[in-house]
Structure formats: structure tokens, C-alpha cells
C-alpha positions as CSV (number, residue, x, y, z in Angstrom):
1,X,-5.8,-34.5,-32.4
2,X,-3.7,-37.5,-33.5
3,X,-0.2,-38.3,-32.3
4,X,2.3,-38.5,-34.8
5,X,-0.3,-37.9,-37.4
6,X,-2.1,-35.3,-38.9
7,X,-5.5,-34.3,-37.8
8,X,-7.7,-31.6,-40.1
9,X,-9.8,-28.9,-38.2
10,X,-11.8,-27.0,-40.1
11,X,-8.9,-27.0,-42.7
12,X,-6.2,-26.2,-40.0
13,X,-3.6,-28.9,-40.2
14,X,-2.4,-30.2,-36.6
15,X,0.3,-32.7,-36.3
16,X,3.2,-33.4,-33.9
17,X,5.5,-34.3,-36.6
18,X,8.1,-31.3,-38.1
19,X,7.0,-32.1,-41.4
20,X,3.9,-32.9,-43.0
21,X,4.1,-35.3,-45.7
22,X,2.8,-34.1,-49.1
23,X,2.8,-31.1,-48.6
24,X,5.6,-28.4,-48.6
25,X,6.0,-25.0,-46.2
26,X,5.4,-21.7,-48.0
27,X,5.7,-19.5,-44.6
28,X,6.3,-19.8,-41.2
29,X,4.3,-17.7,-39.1
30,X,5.6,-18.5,-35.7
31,X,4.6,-20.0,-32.1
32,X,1.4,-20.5,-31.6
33,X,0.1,-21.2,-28.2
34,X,-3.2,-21.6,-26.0
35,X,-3.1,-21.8,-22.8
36,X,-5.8,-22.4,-20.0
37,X,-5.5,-22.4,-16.0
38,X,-7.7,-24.8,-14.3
39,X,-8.3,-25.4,-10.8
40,X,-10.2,-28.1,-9.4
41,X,-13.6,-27.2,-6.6
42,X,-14.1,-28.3,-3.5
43,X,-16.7,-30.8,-4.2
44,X,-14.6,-31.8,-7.1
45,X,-11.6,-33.1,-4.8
46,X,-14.0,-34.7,-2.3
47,X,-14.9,-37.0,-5.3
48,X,-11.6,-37.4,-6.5
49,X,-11.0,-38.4,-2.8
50,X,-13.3,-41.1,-2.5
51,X,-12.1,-42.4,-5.7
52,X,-8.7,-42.3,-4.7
53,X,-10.0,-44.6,-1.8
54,X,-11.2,-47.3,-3.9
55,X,-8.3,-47.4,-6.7
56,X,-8.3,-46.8,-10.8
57,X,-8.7,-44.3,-12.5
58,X,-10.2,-41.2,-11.2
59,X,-12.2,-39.8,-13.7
60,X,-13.2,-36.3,-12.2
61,X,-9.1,-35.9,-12.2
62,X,-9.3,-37.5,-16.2
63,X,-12.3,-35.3,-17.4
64,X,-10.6,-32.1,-15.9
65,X,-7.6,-33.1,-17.5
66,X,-9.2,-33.6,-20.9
67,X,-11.6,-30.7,-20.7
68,X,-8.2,-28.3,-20.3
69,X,-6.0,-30.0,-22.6
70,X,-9.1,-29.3,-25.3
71,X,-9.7,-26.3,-24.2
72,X,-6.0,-25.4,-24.3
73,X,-5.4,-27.1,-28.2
74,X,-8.8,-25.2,-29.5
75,X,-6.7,-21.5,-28.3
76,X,-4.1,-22.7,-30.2
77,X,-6.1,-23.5,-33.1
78,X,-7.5,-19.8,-32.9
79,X,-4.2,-17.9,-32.6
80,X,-3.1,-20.4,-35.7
81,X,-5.8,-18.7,-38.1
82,X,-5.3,-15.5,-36.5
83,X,-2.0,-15.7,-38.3
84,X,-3.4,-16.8,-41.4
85,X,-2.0,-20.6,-40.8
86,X,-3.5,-23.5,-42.2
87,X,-1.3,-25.6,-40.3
88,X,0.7,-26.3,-37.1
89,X,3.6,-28.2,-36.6
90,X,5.5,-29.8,-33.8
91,X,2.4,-29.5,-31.8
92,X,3.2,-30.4,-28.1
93,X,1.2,-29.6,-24.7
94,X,2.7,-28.8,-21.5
95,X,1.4,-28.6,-17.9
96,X,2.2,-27.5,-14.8
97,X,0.9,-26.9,-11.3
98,X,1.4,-22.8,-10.1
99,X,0.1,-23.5,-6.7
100,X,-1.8,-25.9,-4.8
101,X,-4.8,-27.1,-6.7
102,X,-4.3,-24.8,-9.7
103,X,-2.9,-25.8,-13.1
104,X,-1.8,-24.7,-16.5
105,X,-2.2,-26.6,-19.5
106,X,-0.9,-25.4,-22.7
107,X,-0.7,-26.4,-25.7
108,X,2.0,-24.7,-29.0
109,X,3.5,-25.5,-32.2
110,X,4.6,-24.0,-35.0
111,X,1.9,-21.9,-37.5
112,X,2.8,-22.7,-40.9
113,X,1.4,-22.0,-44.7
114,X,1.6,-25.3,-46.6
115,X,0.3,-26.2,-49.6
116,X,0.0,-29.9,-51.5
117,X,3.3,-31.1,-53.5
């Protein structure tokens, strides 16, 4: 996925714009959304921990991060042609932690039938 700019998967337009230049809407289809709930193990925090000792980035934190947000856009993807949609708009990804340790990623935008100008 691209910000600002369209990215092709498999034919499924994604883009975080509300438009997509060159081509025109036919149909909206609605939301879409994917949504994942990740929560990090034991050993995975004690290596977090002795990375948070000795400063940067902490990659274990990164790669879980990355794996859910991917995991989270792919859903979307899939509930986008479930609809029919070849592409989704005003993509955007939210996150948020429901209790200690545990967190949510998802990602939504708008399903949408376009076709070229």
C-alpha cells in the first residue's frame, strides 16, 4: 500500500485519496473493513525489554506492528471483492489497545466500482 497513491492488488485498487484520478465511480458499495487483534507473548516482551534497554528501534514491537497492519489491510482487501469492488477509497488504519498487551488494528475504506475515463 502507498500513501496518497494508488497501489493495485490483484486488480483491487487501494488508495487513501477520495478520488482516483482517471478513473470515474460507477457504484459505491460501502465500508469495508479488516480487522485483526494481536497480542504480544511473553518471550516477545522480554525481547522488546532488553531492546528498550539499549535504545532505537525495537523491532519485535515494529514486525508485530507490520505483521497486523498487513494482516488487517489483506481482510479488507477480501471483504472489498466480496462486494464485487475493484477499488477502495479513503483507505485509513486505526489501532487501539483493549487491555494490557492486547491490540486491534484495523484497517477500512470505501468499496467502490470504477472504471477508466
Amino acid at each position: 500500500m502507498t500513501y496518497g497513491r494508488a497501489a493495485h492488488t490483484n486488480e483491487l485498487i487501494v488508495t487513501t485519496t477520495n478520488d482516483l484520478e482517471g478513473f470515474r465511480v460507477v457504484r459505491h458499495l460501502g465500508v469495508v473493513r479488516g480487522l485483526t487483534v494481536r497480542s504480544r507473548s511473553v518471550l516477545g516482551n522480554l525481547g522488546a525489554s532488553l531492546q528498550t534497554i539499549l535504545g532505537g528501534n525495537i523491532t519485535l514491537y515494529s514486525e508485530l506492528a507490520e505483521k497486523a497492519r498487513g494482516e488487517a489491510y489483506d481482510l479488507m482487501v477480501q471483504h472489498a471483492r466480496d462486494l464485487g469492488a475493484n477499488a477502495v477509497l479513503a483507505m485509513r488504519y486505526d489501532a487501539n489497545e483493549i487491555t494490557d498487551g492486547v491490540t486491534e488494528v484495523l484497517a477500512y475504506g470505501t468499496a467502490v466500482t470504477v472504471e477508466a475515463r
